[in-house]
PDB file of N, CA, C and O in Angstrom:
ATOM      1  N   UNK A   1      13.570  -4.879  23.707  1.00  0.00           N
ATOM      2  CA  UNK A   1      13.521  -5.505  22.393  1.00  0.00           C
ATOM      3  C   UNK A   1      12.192  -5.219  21.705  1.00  0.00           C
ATOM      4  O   UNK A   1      11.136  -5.193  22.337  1.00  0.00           O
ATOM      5  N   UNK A   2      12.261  -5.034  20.564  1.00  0.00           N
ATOM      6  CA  UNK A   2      11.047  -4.972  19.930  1.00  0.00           C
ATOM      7  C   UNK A   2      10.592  -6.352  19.091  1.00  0.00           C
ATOM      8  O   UNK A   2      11.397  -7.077  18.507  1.00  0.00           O
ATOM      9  N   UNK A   3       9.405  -6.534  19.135  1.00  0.00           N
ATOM     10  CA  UNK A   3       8.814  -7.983  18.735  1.00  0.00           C
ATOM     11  C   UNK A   3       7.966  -7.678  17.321  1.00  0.00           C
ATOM     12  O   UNK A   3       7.253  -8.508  16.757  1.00  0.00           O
ATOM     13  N   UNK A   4       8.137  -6.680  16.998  1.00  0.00           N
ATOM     14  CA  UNK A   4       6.439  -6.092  15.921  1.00  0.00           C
ATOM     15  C   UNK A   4       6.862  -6.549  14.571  1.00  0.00           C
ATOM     16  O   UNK A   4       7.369  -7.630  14.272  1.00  0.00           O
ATOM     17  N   UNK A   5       6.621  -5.724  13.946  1.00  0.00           N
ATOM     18  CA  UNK A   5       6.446  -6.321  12.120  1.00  0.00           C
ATOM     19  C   UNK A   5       7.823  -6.949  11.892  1.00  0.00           C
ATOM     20  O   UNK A   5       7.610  -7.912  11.156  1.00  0.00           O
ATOM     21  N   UNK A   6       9.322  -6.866  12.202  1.00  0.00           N
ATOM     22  CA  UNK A   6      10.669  -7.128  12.133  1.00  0.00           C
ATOM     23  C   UNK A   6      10.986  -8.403  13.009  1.00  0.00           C
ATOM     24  O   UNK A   6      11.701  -9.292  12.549  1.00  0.00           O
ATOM     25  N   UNK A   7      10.514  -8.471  14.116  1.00  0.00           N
ATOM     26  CA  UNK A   7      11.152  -9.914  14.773  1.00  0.00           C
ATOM     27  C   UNK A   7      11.808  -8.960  15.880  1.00  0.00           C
ATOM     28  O   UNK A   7      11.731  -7.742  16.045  1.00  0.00           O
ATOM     29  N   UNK A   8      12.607 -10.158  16.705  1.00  0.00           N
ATOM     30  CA  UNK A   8      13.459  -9.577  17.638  1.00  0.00           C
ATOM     31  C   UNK A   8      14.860  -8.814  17.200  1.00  0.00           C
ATOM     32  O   UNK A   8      15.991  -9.239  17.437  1.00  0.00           O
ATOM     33  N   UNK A   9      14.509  -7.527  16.471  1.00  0.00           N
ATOM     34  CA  UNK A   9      15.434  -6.559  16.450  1.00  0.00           C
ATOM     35  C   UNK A   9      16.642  -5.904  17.438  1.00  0.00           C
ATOM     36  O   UNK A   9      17.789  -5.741  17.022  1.00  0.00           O
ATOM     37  N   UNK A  10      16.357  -5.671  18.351  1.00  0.00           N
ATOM     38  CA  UNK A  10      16.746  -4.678  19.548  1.00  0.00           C
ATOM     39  C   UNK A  10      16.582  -3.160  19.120  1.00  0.00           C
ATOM     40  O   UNK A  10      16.540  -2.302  20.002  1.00  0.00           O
ATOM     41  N   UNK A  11      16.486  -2.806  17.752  1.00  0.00           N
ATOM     42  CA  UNK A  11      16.780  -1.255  17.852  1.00  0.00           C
ATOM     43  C   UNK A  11      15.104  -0.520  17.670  1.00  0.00           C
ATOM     44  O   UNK A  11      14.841   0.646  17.963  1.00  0.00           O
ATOM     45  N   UNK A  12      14.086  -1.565  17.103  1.00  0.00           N
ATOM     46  CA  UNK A  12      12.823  -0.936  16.817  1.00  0.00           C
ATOM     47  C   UNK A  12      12.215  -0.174  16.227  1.00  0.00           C
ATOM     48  O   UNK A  12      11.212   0.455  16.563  1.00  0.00           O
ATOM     49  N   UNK A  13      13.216  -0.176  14.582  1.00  0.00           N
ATOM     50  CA  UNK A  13      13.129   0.386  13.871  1.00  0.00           C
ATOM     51  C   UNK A  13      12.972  -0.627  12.345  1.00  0.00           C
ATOM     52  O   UNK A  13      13.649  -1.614  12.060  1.00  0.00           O
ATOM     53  N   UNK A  14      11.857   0.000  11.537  1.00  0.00           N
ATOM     54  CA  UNK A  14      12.271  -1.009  10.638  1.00  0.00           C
ATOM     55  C   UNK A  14      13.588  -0.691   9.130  1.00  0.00           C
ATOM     56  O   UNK A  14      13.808   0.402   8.607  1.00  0.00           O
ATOM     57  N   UNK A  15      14.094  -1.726   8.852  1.00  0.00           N
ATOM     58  CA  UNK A  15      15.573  -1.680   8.336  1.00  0.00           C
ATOM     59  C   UNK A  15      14.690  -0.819   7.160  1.00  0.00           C
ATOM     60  O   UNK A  15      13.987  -0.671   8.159  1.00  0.00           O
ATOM     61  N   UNK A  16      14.004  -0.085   6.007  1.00  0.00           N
ATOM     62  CA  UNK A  16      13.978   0.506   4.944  1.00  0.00           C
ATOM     63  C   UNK A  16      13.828   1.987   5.432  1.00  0.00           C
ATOM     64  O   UNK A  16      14.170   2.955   4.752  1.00  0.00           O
ATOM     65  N   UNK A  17      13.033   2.091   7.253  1.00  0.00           N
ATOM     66  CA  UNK A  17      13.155   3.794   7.658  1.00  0.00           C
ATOM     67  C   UNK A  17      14.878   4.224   7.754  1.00  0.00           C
ATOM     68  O   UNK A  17      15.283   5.370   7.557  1.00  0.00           O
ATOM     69  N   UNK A  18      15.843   2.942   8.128  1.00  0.00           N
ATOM     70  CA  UNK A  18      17.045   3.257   8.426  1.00  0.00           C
ATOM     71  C   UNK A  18      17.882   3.155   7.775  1.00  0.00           C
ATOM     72  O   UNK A  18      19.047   3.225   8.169  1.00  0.00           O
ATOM     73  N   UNK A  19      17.466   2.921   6.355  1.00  0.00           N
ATOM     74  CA  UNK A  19      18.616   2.785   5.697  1.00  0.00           C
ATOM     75  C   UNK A  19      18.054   4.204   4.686  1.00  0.00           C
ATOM     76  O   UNK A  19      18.994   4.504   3.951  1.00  0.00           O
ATOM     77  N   UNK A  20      16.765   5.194   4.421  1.00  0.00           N
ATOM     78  CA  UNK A  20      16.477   5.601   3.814  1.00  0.00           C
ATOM     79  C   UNK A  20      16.988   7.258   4.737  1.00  0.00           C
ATOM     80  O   UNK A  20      17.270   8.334   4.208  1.00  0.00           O
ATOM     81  N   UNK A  21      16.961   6.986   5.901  1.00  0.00           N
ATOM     82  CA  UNK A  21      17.367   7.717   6.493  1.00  0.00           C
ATOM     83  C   UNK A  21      19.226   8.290   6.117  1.00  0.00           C
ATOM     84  O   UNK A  21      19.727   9.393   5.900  1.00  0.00           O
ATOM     85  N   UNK A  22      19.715   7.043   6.190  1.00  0.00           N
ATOM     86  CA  UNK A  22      20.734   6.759   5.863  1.00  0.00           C
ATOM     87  C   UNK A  22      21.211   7.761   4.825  1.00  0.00           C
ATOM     88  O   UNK A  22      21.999   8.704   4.885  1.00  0.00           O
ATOM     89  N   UNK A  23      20.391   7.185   3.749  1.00  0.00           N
ATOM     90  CA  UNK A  23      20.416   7.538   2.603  1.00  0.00           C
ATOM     91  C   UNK A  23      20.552   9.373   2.287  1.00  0.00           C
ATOM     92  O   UNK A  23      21.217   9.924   1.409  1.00  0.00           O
ATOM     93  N   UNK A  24      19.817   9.899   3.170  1.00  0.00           N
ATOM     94  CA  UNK A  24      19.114  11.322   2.943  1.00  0.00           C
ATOM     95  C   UNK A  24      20.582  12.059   3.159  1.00  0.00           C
ATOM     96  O   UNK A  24      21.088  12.917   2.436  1.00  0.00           O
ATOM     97  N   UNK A  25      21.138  11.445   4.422  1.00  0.00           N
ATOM     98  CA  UNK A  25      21.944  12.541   5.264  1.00  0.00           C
ATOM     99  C   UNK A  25      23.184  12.540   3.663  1.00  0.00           C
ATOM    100  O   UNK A  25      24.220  13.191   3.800  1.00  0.00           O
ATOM    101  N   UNK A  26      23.033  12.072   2.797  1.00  0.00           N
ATOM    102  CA  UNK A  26      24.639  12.172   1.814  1.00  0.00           C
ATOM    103  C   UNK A  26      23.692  12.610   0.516  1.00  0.00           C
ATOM    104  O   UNK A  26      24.174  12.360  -0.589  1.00  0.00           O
ATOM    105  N   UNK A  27      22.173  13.343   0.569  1.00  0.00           N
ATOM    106  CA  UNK A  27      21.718  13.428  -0.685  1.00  0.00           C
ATOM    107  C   UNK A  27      21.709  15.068   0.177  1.00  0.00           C
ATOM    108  O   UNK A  27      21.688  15.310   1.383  1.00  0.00           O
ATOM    109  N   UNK A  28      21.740  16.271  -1.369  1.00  0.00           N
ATOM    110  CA  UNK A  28      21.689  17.439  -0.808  1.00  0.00           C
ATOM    111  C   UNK A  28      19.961  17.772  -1.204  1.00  0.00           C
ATOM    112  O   UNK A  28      19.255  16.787  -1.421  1.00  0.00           O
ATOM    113  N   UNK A  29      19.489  18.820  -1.266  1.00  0.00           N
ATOM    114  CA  UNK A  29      18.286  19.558  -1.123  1.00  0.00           C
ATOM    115  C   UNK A  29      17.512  18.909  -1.939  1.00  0.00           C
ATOM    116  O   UNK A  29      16.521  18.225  -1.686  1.00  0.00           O
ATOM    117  N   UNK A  30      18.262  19.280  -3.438  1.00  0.00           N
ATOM    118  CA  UNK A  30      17.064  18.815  -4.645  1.00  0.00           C
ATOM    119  C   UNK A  30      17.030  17.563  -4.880  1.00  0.00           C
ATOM    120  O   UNK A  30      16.102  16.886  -5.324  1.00  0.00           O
ATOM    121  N   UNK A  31      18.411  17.167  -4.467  1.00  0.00           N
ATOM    122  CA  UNK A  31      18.159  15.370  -4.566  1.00  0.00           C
ATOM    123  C   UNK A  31      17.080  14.590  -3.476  1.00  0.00           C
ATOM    124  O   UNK A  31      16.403  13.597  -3.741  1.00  0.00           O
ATOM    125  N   UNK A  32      17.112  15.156  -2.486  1.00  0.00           N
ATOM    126  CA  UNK A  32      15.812  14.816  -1.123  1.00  0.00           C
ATOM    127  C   UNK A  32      14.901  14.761  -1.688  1.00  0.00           C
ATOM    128  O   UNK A  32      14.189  13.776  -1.885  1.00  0.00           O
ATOM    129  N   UNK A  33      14.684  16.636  -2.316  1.00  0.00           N
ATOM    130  CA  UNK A  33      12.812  16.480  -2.476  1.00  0.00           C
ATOM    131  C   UNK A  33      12.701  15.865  -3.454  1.00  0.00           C
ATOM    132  O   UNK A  33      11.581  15.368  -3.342  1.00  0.00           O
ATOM    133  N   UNK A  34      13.419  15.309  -5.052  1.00  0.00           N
ATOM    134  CA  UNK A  34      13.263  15.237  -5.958  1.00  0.00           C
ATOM    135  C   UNK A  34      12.574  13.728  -5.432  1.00  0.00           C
ATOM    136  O   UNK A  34      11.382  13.494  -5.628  1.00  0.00           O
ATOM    137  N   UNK A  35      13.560  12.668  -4.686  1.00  0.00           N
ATOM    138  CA  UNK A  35      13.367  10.991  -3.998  1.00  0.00           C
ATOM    139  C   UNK A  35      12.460  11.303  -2.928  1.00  0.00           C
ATOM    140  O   UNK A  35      11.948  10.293  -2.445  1.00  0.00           O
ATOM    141  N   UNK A  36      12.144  12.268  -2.468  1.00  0.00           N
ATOM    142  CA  UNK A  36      10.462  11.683  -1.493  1.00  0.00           C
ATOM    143  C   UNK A  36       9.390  12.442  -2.744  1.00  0.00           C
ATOM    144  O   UNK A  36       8.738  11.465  -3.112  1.00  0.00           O
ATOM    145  N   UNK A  37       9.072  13.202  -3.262  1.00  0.00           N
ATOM    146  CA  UNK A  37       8.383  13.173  -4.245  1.00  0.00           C
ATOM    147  C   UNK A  37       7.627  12.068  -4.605  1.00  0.00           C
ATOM    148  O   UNK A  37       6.418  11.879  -4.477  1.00  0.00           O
ATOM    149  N   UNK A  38       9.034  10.920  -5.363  1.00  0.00           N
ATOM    150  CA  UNK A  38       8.819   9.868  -6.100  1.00  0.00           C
ATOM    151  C   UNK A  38       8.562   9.110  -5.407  1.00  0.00           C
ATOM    152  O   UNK A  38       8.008   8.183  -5.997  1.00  0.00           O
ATOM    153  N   UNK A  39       8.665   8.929  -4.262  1.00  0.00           N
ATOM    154  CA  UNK A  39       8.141   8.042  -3.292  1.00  0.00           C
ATOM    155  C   UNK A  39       6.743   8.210  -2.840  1.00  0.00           C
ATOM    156  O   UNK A  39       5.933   7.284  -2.877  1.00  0.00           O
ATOM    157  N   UNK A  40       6.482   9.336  -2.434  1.00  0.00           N
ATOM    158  CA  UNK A  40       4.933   9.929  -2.296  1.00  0.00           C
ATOM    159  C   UNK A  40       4.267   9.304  -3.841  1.00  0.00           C
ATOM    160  O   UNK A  40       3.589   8.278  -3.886  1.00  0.00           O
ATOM    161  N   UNK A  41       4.626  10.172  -5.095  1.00  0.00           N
ATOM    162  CA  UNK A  41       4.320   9.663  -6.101  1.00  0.00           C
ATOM    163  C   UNK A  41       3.969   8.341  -6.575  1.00  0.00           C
ATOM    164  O   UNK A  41       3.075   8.146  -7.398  1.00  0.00           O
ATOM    165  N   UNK A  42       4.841   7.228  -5.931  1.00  0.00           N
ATOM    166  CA  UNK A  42       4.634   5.698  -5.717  1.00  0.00           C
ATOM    167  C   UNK A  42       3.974   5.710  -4.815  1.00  0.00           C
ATOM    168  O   UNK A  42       3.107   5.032  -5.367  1.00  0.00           O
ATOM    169  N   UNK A  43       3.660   5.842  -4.068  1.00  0.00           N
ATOM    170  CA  UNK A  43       2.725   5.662  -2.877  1.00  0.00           C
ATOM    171  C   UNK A  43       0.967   5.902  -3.018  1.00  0.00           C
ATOM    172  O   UNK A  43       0.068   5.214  -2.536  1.00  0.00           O
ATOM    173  N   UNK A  44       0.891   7.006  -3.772  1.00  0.00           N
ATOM    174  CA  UNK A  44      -0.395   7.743  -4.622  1.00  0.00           C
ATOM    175  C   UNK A  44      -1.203   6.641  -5.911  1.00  0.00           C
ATOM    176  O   UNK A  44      -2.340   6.297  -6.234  1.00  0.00           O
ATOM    177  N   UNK A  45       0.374   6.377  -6.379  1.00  0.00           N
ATOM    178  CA  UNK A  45      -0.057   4.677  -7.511  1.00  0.00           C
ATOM    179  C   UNK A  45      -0.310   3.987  -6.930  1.00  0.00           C
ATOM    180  O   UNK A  45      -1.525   3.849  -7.071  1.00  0.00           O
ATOM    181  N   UNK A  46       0.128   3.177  -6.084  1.00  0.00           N
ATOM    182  CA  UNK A  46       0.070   1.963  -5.654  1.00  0.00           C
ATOM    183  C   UNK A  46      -1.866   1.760  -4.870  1.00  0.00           C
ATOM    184  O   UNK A  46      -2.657   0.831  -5.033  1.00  0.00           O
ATOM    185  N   UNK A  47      -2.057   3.362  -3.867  1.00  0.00           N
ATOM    186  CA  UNK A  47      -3.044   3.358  -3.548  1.00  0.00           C
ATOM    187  C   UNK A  47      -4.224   3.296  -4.121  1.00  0.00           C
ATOM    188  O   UNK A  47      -5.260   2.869  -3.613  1.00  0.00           O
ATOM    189  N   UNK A  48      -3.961   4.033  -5.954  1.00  0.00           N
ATOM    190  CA  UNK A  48      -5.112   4.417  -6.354  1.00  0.00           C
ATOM    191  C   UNK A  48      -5.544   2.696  -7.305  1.00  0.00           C
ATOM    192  O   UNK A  48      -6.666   2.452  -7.749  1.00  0.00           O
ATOM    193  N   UNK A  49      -4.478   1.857  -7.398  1.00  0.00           N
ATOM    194  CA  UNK A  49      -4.385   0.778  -7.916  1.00  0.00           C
ATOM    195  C   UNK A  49      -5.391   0.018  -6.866  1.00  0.00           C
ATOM    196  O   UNK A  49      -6.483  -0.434  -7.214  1.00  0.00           O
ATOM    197  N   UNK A  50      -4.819  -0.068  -5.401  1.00  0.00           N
ATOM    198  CA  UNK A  50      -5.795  -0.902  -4.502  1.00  0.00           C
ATOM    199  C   UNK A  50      -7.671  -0.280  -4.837  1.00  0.00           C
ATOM    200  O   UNK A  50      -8.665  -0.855  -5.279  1.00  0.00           O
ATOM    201  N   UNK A  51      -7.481   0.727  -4.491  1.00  0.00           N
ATOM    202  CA  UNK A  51      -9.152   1.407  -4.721  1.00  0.00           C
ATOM    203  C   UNK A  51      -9.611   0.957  -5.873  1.00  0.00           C
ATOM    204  O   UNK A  51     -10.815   0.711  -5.942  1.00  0.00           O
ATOM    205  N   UNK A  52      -8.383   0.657  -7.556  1.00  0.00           N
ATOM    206  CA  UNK A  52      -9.232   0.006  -8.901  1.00  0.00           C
ATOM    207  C   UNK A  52      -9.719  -1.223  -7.959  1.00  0.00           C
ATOM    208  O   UNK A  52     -10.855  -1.510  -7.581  1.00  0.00           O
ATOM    209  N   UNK A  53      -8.619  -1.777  -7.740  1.00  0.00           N
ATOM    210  CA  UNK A  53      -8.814  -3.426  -7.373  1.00  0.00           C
ATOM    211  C   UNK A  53     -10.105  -3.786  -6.295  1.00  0.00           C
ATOM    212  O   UNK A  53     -10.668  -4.875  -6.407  1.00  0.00           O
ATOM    213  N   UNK A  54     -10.418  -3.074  -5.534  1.00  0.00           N
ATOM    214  CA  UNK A  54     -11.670  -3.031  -4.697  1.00  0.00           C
ATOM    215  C   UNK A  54     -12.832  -2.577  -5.156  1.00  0.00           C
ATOM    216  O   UNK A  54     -13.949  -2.944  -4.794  1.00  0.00           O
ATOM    217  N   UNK A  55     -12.389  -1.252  -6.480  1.00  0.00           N
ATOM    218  CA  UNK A  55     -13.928  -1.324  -7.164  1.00  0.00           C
ATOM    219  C   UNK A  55     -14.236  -2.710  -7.764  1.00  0.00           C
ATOM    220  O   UNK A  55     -15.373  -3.164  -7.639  1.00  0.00           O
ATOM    221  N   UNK A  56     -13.235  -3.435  -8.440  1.00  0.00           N
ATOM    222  CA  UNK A  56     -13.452  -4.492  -9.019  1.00  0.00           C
ATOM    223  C   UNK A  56     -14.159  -5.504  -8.720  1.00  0.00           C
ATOM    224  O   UNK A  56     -15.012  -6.026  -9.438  1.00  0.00           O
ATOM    225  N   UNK A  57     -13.745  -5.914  -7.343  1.00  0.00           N
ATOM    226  CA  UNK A  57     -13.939  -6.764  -6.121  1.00  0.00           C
ATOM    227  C   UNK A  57     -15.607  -6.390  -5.923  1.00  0.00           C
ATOM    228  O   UNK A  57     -16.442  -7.289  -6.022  1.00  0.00           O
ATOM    229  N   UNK A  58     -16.051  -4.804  -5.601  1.00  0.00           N
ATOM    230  CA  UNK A  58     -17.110  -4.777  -5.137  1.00  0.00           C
ATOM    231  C   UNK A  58     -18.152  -4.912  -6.226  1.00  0.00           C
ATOM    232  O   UNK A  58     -19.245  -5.334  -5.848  1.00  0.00           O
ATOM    233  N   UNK A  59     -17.944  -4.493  -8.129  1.00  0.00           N
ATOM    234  CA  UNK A  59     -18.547  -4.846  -8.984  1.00  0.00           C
ATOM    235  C   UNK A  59     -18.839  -6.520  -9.281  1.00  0.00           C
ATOM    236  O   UNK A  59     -19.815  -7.016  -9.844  1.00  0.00           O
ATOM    237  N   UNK A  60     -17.844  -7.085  -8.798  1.00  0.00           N
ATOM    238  CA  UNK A  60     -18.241  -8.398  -8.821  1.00  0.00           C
ATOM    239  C   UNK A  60     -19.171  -9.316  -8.013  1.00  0.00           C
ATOM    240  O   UNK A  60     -19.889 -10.236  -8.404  1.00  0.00           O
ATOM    241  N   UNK A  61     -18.970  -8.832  -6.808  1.00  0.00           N
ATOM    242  CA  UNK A  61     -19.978  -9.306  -5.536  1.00  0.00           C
ATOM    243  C   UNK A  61     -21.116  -8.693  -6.191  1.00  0.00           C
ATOM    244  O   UNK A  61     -21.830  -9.644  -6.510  1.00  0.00           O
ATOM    245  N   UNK A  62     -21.727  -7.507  -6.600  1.00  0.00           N
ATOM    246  CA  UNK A  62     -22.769  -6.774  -6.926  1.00  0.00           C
ATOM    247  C   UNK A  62     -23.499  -7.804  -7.942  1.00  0.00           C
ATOM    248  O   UNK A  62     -24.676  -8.087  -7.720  1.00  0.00           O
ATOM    249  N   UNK A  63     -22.879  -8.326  -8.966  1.00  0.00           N
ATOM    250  CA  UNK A  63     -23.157  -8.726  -9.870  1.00  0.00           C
ATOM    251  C   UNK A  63     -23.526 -10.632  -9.646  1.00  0.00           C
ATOM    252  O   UNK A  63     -24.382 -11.323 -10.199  1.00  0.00           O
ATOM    253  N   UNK A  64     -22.748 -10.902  -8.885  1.00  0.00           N
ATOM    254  CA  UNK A  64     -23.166 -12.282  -8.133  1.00  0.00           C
ATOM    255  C   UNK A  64     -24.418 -12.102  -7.553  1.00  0.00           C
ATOM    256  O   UNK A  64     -25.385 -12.846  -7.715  1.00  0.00           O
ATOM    257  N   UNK A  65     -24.373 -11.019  -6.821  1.00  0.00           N
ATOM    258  CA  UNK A  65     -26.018 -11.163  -5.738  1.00  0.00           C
ATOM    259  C   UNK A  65     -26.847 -10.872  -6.850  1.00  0.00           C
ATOM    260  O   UNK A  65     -27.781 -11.649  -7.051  1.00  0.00           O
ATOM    261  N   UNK A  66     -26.709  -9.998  -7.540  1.00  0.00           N
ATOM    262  CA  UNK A  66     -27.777  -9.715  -8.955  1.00  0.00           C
ATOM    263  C   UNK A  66     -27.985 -11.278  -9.278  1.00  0.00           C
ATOM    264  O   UNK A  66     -29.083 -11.684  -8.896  1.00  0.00           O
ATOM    265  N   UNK A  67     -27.256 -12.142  -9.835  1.00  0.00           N
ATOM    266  CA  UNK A  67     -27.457 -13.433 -10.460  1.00  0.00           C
ATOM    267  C   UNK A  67     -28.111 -14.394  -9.766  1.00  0.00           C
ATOM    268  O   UNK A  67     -28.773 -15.243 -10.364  1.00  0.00           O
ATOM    269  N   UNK A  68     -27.984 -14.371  -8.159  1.00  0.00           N
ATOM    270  CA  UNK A  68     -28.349 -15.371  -6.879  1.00  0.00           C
ATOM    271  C   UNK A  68     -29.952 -14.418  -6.924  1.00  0.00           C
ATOM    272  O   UNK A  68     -30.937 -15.070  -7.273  1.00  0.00           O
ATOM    273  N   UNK A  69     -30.131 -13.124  -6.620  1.00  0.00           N
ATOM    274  CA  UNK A  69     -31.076 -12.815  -6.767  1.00  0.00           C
ATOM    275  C   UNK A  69     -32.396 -12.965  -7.991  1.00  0.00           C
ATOM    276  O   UNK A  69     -33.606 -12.827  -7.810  1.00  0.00           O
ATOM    277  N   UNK A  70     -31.737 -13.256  -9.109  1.00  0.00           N
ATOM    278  CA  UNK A  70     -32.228 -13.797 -10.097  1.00  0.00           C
ATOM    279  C   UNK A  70     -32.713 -15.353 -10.392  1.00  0.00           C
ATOM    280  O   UNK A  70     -33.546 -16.007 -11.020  1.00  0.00           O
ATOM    281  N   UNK A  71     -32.013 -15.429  -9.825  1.00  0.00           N
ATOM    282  CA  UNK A  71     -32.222 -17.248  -9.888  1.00  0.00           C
ATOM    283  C   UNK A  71     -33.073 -17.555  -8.920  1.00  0.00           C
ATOM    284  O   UNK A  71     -33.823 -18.464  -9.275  1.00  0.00           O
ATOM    285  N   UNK A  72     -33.330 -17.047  -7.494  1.00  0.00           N
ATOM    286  CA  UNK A  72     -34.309 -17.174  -6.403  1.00  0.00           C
ATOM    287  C   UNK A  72     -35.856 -16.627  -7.298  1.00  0.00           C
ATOM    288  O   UNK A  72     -36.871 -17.097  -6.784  1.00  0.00           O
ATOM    289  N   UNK A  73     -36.034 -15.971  -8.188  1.00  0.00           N
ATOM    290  CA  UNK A  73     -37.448 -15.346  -8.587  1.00  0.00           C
ATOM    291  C   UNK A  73     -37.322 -16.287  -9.346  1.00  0.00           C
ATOM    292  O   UNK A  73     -38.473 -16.607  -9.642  1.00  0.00           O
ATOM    293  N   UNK A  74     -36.640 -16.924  -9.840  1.00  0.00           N
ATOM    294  CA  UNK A  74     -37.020 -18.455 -11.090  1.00  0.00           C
ATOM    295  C   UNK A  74     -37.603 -19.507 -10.387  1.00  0.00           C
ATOM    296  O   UNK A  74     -38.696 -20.057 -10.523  1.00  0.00           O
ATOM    297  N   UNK A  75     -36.681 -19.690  -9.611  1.00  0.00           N
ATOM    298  CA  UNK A  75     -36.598 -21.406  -8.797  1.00  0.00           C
ATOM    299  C   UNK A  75     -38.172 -21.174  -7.736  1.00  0.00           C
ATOM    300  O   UNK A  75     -38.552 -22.076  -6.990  1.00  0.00           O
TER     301      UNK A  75
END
């Protein structure tokens, strides 16, 4: 049995590799590459979105210690 990201499955696979799998064997050539493309393609967004969201994250901490650092040369 597998216990990991799914629960107690038995097959140890997760259900979107097997149904995408699924999927492929009734799509022919150009329909394949055209849907992993777009999937890679989504995958490329989604990543370059996390990296905005962490520059964000790290401009903000930057800018807090700037302010904490500022306020320690006052006080």
């Amino acid at each position: 049995m597998h216990t990991g990201r799914y629960g107690m499955m038995g097959w140890g696979h997760d259900p979107r590799g097997m149904l995408l799998a699924k999927m492929l064997q009734y799509l022919d050539e150009d329909q394949t590459r055209t849907l992993i493309v777009r999937m890679i393609d989504s995958r490329i967004r989604m990543k370059e979105h996390l990296i905005e969201h962490m520059q964000e994250k790290i401009e903000t901490y930057q800018m807090a210690r700037t302010m904490i650092e500022q306020g320690r040369r006052k006080g």
